[in-house]
C-alpha positions in Angstrom: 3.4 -245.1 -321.8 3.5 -241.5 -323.4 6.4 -240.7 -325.8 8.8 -238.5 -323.7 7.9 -240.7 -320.5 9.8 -243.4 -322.4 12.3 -241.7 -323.2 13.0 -239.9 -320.0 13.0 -243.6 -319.1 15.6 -244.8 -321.7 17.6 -241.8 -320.7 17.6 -242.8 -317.1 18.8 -246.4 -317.7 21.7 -245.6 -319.3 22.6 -243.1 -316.9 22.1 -245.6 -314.4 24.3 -248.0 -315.8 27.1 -245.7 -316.5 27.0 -244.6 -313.2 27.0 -247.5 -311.4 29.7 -248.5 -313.8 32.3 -246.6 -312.1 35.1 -248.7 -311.5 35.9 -247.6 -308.1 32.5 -246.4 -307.2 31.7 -247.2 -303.9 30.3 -250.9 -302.9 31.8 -251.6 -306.7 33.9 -255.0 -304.9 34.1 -256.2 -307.6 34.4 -253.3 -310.3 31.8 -254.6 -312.4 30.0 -252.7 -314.8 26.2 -252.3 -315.7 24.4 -252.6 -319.0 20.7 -252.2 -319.9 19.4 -255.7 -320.7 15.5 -254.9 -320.6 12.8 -251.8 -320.1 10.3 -253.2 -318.8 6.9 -250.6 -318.4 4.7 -251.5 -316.3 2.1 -249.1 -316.0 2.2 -245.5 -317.0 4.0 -244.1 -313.9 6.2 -247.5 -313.0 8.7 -249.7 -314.6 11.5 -252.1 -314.3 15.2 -252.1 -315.6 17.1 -255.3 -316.2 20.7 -254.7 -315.8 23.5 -257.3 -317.0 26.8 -257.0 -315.1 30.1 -257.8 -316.4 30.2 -260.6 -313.8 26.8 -262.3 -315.7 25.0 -261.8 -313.0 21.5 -259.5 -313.4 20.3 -256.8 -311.2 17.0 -255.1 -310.9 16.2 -251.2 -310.7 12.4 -250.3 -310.1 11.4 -246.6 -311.3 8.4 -244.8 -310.6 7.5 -241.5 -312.1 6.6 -238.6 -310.4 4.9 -235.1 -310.9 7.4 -232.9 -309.7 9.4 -230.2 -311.7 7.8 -231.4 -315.0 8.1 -234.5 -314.0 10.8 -237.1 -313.4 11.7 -240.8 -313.0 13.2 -242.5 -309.7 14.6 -245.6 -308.5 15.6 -248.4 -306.2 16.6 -251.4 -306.2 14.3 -253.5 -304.8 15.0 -256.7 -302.3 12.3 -259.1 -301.3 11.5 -257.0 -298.2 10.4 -254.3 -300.2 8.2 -256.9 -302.2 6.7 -257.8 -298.8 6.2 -254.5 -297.7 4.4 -253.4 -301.5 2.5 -256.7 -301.4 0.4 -255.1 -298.2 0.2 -251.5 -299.8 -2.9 -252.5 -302.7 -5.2 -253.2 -299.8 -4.8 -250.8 -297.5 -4.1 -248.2 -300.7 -8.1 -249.5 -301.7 -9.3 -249.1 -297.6 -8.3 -245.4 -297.7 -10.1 -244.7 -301.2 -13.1 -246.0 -299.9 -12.5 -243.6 -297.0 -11.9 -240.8 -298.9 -14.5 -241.1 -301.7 -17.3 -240.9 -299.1 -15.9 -237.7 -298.2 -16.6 -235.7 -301.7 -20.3 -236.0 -300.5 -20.2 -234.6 -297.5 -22.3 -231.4 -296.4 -20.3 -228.6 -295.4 
C-alpha cells in the first residue's frame, strides 16, 4: 500500500474510534468506547480495522478507498449479509470484464 494511503488509513482508524467513542453517541447502550486493535491491508484500495471495545468485545470496520477529491478512505461495518452479498460480486465482476474487453475491438 502506498505511503500516504496508509496513513490516510491510520488517520481514519483513530478517527473512527474516537468517534464512536462518544459516550452518549447514539446506539452507544452501553457507552463503550473503541480502540484500534489491528490495520489490516488488504489490497491497495481495501482494508480491515480491528476495534477492541471497553466491554472486550471486537468489532470490525471494512474501508475501501476511493478516487474522489484526491482520494479518500470509507467504511462499514460489515455483517455476514454483506459477506454473502460480496461473495457473488467476483463472478459476475469477471462476467462483465469479459463483456467489456470485447468491446475495445470493436469497429466504429
Amino acid at each position: 500500500m502506498q505511503k500516504q494511503r496508509a496513513i490516510k488509513l491510520k488517520n481514519l482508524s483513530e478517527d473512527i474510534a474516537r468517534k464512536f467513542s462518544i459516550k452518549d453517541r447514539e446506539f452507544n447502550f452501553n457507552n463503550e468506547s473503541f480502540e484500534v486493535y489491528e490495520l489490516m491491508p488488504l489490497s491497495e484500495s481495501t482494508a480491515l480495522i480491528t476495534f477492541m471495545k471497553s466491554s472486550g468485545k471486537q468489532c470490525l470496520a471494512f474501508c475501501y478507498w476511493i478516487n474522489m477529491a484526491g482520494g479518500q478512505w470509507r467504511y462499514f461495518f460489515p455483517t455476514y449479509d454483506h459477506c454473502i452479498g460480496m461473495e457473488s460480486l467476483k463472478e459476475i465482476l469477471q462476467s462483465i470484464e469479459l463483456t467489456n474487453f470485447g468491446l475495445n475491438f470493436k469497429e466504429e
